[in-house]
Structures are given as structure tokens and as C-alpha cells.
C-alpha positions in Angstrom: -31.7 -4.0 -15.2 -32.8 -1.2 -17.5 -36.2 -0.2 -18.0 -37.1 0.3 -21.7 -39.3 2.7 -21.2 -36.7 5.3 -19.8 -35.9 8.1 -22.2 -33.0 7.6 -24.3 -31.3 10.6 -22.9 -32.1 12.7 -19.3 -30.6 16.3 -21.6 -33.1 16.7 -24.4 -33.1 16.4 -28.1 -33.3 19.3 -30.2 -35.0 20.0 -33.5 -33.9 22.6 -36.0 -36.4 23.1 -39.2 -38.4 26.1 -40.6 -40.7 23.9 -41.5 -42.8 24.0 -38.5 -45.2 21.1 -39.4 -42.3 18.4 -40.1 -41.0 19.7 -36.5 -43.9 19.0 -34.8 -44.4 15.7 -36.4 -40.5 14.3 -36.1 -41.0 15.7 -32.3 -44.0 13.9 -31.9 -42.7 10.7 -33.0 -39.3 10.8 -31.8 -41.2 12.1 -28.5 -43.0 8.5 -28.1 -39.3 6.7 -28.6 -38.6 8.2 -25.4 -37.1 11.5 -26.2 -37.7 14.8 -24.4 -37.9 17.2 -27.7 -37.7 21.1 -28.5 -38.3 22.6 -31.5 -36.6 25.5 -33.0 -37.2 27.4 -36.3 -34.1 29.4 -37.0 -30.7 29.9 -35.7 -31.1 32.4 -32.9 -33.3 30.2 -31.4 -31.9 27.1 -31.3 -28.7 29.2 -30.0 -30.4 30.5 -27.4 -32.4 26.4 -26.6 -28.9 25.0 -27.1 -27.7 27.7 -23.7 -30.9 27.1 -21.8 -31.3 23.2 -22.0 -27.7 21.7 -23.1 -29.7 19.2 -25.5 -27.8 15.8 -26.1 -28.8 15.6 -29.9 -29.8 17.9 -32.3 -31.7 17.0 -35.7 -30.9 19.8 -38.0 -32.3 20.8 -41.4 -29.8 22.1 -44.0 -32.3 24.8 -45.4 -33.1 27.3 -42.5 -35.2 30.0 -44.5 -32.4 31.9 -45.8 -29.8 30.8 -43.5 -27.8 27.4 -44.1 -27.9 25.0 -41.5 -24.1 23.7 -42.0 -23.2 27.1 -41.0 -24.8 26.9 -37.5 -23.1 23.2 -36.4 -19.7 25.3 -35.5 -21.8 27.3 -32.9 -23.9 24.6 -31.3 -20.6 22.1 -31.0 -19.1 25.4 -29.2 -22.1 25.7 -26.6 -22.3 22.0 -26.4 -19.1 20.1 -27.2 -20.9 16.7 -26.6 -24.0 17.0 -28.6 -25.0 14.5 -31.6 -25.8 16.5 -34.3 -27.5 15.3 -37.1 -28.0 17.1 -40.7 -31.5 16.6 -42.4 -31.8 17.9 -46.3 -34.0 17.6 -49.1 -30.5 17.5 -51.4 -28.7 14.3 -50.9 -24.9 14.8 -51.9 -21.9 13.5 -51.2 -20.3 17.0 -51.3 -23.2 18.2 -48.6 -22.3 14.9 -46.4 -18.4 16.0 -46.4 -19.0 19.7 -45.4 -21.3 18.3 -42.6 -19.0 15.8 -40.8 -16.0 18.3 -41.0 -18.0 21.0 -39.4 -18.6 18.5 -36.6 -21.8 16.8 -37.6 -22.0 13.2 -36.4 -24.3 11.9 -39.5 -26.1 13.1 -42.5 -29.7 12.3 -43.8 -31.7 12.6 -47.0 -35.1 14.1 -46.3 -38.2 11.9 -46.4 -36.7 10.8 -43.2 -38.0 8.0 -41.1 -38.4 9.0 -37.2 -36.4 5.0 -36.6 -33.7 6.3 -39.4 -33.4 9.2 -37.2 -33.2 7.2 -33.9 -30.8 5.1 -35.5 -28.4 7.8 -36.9 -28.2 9.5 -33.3 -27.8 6.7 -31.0 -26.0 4.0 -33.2 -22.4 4.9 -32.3 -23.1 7.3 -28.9 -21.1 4.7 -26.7 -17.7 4.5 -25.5 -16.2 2.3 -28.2 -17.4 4.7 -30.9 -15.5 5.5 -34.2 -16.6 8.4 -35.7 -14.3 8.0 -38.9 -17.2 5.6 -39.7 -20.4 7.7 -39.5 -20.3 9.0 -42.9 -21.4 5.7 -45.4 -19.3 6.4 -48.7 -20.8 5.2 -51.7 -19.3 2.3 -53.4 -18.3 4.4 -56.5 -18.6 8.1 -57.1 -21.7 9.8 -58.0 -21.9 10.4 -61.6 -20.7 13.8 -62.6 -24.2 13.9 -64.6 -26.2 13.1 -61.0 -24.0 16.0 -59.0 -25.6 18.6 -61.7 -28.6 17.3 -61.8 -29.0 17.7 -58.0 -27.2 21.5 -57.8 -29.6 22.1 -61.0 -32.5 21.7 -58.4 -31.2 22.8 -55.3 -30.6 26.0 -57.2 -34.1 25.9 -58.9 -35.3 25.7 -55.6 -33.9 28.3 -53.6 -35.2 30.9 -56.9 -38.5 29.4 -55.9 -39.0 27.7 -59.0 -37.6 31.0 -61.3 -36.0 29.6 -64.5 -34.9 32.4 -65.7 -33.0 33.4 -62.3 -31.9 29.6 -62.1 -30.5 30.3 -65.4 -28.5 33.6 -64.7 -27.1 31.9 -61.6 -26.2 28.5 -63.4 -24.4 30.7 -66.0 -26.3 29.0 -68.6 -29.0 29.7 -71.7 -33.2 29.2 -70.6 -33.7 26.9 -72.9 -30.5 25.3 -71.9 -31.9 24.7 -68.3 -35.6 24.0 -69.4 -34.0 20.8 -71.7 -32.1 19.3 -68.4 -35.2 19.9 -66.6 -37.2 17.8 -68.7 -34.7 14.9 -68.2 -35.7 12.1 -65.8 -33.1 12.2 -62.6 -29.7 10.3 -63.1 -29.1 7.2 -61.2 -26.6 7.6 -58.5 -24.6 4.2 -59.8 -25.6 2.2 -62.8 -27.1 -0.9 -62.0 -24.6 -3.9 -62.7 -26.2 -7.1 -64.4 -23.3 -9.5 -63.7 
């Protein structure tokens, strides 16, 4: 008989974010579903958590200040070959999700994340009969070519802090250019079907 109660995991879970607010709030939450939580806030950190504690699962944020989080999941899979690692960002694409499970993420999450989504995405799959060729959900069709630009429009608006003329030099493209697609609403991932 299993108690409920028990935490999911006796190795800890680790979070990775610079934003130390959301940390403290996904630990706290994932804390009361039973898991022992650390928090790190940049890379040499959660390197030197991953040596000390050996943590189970790892949530980690894309956007590490100026470091990119995809670029840390070699190094943490290398100190911890059995550890759940999943990728939090604020820019859902299917590009992003690739890069993610073939640098050994095991799932991939658009931020406003829910603390059950995350539960979900790190336990769903942790027992023996797992297939991880199935983590990654693929989309029914393709993103629209018009959606992917939209998104790498903002992702690069936002790592200029909002700049449009730096956006602009680094998209290659006029101001007022830029300034039009900004004023568009955001493209639907997949047209909605009436039939």
C-alpha cells in the first residue's frame, strides 16, 4: 500500500528561472504536491545544485538573463543522466520544442504554466514502460509560416527590451516595417475548420 502523501520523488526537484518570484511560487506549489524543491537563478548555480543534490527533475526556463536555457540541458543530463528535465518559455514554438527534446529535454511547456501541467509533464511517462518518442505533442498541421514570424518578431522585440529600432536592425527590416506587423492582432496557430 502506498501512502499518498509521500513525496513523489526521495532526490529533489529542481527549479531553473531568473525570475525569482515565479520560482518561489512554482516551488511553493509544486512543494505541497509532495515535492522537495530548490531553486536556482542562473546556470552556475543550478550546475553546482545539480552536483550537490542529484535532483530527479528539473523545471527549466528558456530565458536565463542572458544565457539560454536550451544550452544548459547538455550539462545537467551529463551530471545527472536520469533527470526529467522540463523546458518552460514565454515563446511557444515548434522549432523551440525540437531543439529541446534533441538536447535531451523530456517535455516542453508554454509559460503561464499551471503547477498540475507541470506535475503532469514530469511524472506522466517516468515509469518503466515509457516512450519517450511520444513526449513531444506535434501539432496536427504546421504552424503557419505567418504565426512562426509573428512569434520570432516578439521574442526578438523582447530580448531588445522593447527597442524597435534595434528589433528592426536585427530583423533586417524597415521601422515602419516592424511597427505595421506590430500592430497586427497575433496569427492563429491553425485555422479553425467549420465542417
Amino acid at each position: 500500500m502506498t501512502d499518498s502523501t509521500a513525496p513523489v520523488s526521495a532526490r529533489p526537484l529542481l527549479i531553473i528561472d531568473d525570475d525569482a518570484t515565479f520560482g518561489r511560487v512554482l516551488a511553493r506549489a509544486l512543494g505541497s504536491r509532495g515535492f522537495e524543491v530548490i531553486i536556482a537563478v542562473n546556470a552556475d548555480e543550478a550546475r553546482a545544485l545539480t552536483r550537490r543534490h542529484q535532483p530527479r527533475y528539473c523545471v527549466l526556463d528558456l530565458k536565463l538573463g542572458e544565457e539560454n536555457g536550451l544550452r544548459l540541458i547538455p550539462d545537467l543530463q551529463r551530471l545527472v543522466p536520469d533527470m526529467r528535465i522540463l523546458l518552460l518559455t514565454g515563446y511557444a514554438s515548434i522549432a523551440t520544442a525540437v531543439e529541446a527534446i534533441k538536447r535531451g529535454a523530456h517535455d516542453y511547456l508554454a509559460k503561464p504554466v499551471d503547477a498540475d501541467a507541470v506535475v503532469r509533464a514530469l511524472v506522466d511517462g517516468d515509469g518503466p514502460h515509457a516512450d519517450d518518442d511520444e513526449v513531444l505533442d506535434a501539432p496536427e498541421a504546421p504552424l503557419a509560416l505567418r504565426r512562426l514570424e509573428w512569434e520570432h518578431i516578439h521574442r526578438v522585440l523582447t530580448e531588445c527590451d522593447g527597442n524597435i529600432s534595434e528589433t528592426a536592425r536585427r530583423l533586417g527590416m524597415h521601422r515602419r516595417t516592424l511597427q505595421r506587423k506590430l500592430s497586427k492582432h497575433p496569427v492563429r496557430e491553425r485555422p479553425d475548420r467549420d465542417d
